[in-house]
C-alpha positions in Angstrom: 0.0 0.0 0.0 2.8 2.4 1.1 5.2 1.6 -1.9 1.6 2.5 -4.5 1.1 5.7 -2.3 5.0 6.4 -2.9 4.6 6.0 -7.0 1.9 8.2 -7.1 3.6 10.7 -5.7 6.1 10.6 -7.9 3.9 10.6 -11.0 2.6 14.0 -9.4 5.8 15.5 -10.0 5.4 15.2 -13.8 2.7 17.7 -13.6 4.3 20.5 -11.3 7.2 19.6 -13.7 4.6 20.4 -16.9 3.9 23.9 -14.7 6.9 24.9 -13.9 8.3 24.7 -17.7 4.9 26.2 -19.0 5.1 28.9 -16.8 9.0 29.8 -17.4 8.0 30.0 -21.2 4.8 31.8 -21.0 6.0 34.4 -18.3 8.7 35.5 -20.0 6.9 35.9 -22.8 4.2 38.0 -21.2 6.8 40.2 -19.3 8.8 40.7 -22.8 5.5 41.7 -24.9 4.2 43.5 -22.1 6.7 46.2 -21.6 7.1 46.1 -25.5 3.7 46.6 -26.3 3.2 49.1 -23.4 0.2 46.9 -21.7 -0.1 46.9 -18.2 -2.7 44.1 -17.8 -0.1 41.5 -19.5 3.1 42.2 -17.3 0.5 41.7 -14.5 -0.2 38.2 -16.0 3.6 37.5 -16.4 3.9 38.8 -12.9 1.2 36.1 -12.2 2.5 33.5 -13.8 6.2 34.1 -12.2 4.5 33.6 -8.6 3.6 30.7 -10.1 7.0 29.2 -11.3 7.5 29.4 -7.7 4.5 27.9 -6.3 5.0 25.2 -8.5 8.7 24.7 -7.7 7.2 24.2 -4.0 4.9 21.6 -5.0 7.7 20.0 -6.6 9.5 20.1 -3.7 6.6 19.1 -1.5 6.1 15.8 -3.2 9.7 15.0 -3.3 10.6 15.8 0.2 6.8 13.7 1.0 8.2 10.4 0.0 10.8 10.3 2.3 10.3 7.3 4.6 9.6 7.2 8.1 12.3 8.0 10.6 13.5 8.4 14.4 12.3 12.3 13.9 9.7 11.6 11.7 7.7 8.7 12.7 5.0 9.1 10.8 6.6 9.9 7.9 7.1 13.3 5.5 4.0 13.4 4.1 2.7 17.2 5.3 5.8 18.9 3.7 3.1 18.7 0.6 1.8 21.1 2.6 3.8 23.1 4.1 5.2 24.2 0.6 1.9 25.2 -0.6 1.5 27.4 2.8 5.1 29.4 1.5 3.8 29.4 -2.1 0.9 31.8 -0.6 3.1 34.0 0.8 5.4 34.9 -2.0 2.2 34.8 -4.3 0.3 37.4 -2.0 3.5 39.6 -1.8 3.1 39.7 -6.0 -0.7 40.7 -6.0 0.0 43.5 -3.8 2.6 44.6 -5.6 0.6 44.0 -9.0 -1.9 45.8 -7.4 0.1 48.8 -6.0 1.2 49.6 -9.5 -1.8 49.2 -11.5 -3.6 52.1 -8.5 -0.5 54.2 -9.1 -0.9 54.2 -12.5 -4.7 54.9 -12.5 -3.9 58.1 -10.0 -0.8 59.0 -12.7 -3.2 58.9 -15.5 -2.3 56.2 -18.5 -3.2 58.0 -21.5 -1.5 55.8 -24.7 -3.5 52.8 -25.2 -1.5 49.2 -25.4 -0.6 47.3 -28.3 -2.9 45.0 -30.5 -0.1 42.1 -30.2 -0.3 42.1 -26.7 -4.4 40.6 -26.9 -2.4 38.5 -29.3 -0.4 36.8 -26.8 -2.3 36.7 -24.5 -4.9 34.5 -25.6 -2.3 32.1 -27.0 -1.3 32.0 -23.2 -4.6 31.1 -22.3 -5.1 28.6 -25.0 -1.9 27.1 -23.5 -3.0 27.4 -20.0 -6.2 25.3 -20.6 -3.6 22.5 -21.9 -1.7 22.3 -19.1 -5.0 22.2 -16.8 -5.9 19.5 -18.9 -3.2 17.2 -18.0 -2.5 17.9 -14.8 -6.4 17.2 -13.6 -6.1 14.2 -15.8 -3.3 13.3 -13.6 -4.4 14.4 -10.3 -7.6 12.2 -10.8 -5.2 9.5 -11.8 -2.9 9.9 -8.9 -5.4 11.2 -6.2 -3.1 13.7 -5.9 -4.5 17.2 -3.8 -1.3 19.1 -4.9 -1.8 18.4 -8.2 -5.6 18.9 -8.3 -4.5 22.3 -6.8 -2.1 23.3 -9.3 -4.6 22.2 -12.0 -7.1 24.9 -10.7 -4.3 27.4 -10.7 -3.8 26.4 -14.4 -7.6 27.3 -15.0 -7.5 30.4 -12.8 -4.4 31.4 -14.8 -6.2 30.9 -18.6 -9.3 33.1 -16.8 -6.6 35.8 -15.6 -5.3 35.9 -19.6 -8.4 35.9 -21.5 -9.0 38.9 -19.1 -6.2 40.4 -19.7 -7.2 40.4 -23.5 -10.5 41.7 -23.1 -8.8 44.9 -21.1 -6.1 45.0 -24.2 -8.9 44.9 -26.6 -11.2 47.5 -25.1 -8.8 49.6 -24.1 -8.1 50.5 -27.7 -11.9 52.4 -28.2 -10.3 55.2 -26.4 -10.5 53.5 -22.6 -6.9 53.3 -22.4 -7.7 52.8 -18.3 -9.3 49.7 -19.1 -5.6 48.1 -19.5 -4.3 49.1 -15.8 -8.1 48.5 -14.7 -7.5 44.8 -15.8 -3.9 44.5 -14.1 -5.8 45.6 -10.9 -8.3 42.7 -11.4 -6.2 40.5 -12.0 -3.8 41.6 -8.5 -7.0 40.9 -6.3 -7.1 37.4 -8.0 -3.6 36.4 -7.5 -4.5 37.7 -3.5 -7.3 35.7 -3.8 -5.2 32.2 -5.2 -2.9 33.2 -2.8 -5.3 33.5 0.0 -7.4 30.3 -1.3 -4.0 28.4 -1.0 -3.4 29.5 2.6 -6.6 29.0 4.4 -6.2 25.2 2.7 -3.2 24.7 3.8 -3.6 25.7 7.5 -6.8 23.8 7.8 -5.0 20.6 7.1 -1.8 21.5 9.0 -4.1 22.0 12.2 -5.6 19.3 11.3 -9.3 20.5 10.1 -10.9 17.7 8.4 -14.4 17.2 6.6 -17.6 16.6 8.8 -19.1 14.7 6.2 -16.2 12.9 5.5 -16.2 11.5 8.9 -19.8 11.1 9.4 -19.3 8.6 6.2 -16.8 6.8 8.4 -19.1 6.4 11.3 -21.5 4.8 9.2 -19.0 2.4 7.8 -18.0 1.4 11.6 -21.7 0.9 12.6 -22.5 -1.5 9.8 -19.2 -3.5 11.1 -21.0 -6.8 12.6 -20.4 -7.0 16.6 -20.2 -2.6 16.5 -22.6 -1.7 19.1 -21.7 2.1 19.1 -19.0 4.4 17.9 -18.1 6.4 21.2 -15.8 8.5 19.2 -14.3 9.0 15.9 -12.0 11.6 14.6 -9.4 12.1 11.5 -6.6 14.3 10.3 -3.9 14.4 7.1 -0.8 13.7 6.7 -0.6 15.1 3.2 -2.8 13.6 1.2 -3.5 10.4 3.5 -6.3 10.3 6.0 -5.8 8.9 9.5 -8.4 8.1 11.4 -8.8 7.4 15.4 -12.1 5.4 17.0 -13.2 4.8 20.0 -15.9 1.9 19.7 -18.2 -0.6 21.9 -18.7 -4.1 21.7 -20.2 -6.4 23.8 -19.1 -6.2 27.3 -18.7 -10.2 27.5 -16.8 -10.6 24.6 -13.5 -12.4 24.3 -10.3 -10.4 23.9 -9.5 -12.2 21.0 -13.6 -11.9 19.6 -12.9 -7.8 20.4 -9.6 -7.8 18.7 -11.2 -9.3 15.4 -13.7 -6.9 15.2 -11.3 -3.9 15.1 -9.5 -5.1 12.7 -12.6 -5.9 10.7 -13.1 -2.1 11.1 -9.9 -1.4 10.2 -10.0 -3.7 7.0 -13.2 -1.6 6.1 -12.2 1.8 6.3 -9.0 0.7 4.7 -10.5 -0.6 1.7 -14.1 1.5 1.4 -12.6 5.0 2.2 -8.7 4.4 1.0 -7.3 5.7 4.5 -3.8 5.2 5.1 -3.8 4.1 8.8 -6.5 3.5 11.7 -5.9 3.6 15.5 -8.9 1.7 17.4 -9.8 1.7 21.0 -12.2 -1.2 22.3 -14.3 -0.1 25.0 -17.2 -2.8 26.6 -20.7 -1.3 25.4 
């Protein structure tokens, strides 16, 4: 079970690999036709997409540094580093969007009178067009993997298409004399890098305080009840370690019951959360009901 988890992390890497190489290309591409063709609303999408190279570098990193095995220090293994990298991809990615955002407010206060390039729209949407690729794959793979970090990055991919058509519809519109429309965009598309970056964060904190899904664990109460010999689940929780789910239950069974007869209903329990929910581990306690 361990050694499957192990090679689907490393398939993951093929898609923050696919980013990362996307995003170097289309970035610098952006940033060069941006200043060239004087439109704000594209350097703020290059911007974007540099943020990006790094959050995907992180996720890289994450899923490496995850399959290191368990250790003295470790004994549960590496699995949240997955996580901890997305939490310092938010940070450098909000740091961008308020700096994409302080520039397209000082330019709206300066006044932007000369309207952006035609070649710029251009680009842009054969960014996009590329963008929608890449999401392609990588939620292709994500599903394949059951990877979160790469689900995640597919969604940035999406976001990131959304961000460029934008950006040519400001290009475009600017040129019927709305030259503001440009810097408008590149302040739209600020608040949604803040908004990635903030999406990112409260995700990532949830999981390293170990927030889990109600639902998710009301679906694993149910599966412990139908567990012949279960008379009552006293309690249940569950927490991540990356992308696995560990799950702790407290649960009664028939006070006269033999050791033995208690002991082979746990690991009946165990068996079936194992196999009907995919959790990595489960820690029972037996109680007499």
């Amino acid at each position: 079970m361990n050694q499957e988890r192990y090679e689907n992390l490393k398939k993951s890497e093929k898609g923050a690999i696919i980013s990362i190489i996307a995003y170097l290309l289309l970035s610098a591409l952006k940033l060069c036709i941006g200043y060239m063709a004087n439109s704000e609303a594209l350097r703020a999408d290059g911007l974007n997409n540099a943020t990006d190279i790094v959050a995907s570098i992180a996720v890289f990193i994450g899923l490496r540094f995850s399959q290191k095995p368990a250790d003295d220090d470790h004994p549960y293994g590496h699995w949240k580093a997955e996580t901890l990298s997305s939490l310092i991809a938010s940070f450098i990615m909000m740091s961008v969007g308020i700096q994409v955002l302080y520039t397209g407010i000082t330019s709206i206060v300066g006044g932007k009178e000369e309207p952006p390039n035609l070649v710029a729209a251009g680009v842009g949407a054969f960014c996009a067009g590329i963008m929608i690729c890449v999401y392609r794959y990588n939620k292709k793979l994500a599903v394949k993997t059951n990877s979160q970090a790469v689900m995640a990055a597919a969604k940035d991919n999406l976001s990131d298409a959304y961000v460029s058509i934008g950006a040519v519809v400001g290009i475009i519109g600017s040129q019927f004399h709305l030259a503001w429309l440009d810097t408008v965009t590149a302040i739209i598309v600020g608040l949604l890098i803040c908004k990635t970056a903030w999406d990112i964060f409260r995700e990532a904190t949830h999981y390293l305080m170990d927030g889990y899904d109600e639902a998710l664990i009301e679906k694993y109460k149910e599966t412990v009840l139908n567990v012949n010999g279960v008379t009552a689940v006293k309690e249940i929780k569950a927490r991540n370690y990356g992308n696995n789910a560990v799950v702790d239950v407290v649960l009664c069974v028939g006070a006269n019951l033999a050791i033995k007869d208690a002991h082979d209903i746990s690991t009946e329990v165990e068996n079936e959360l194992i196999q009907t929910h995919d959790i990595y581990d489960v820690h029972i306690h037996v109680e007499p009901s």
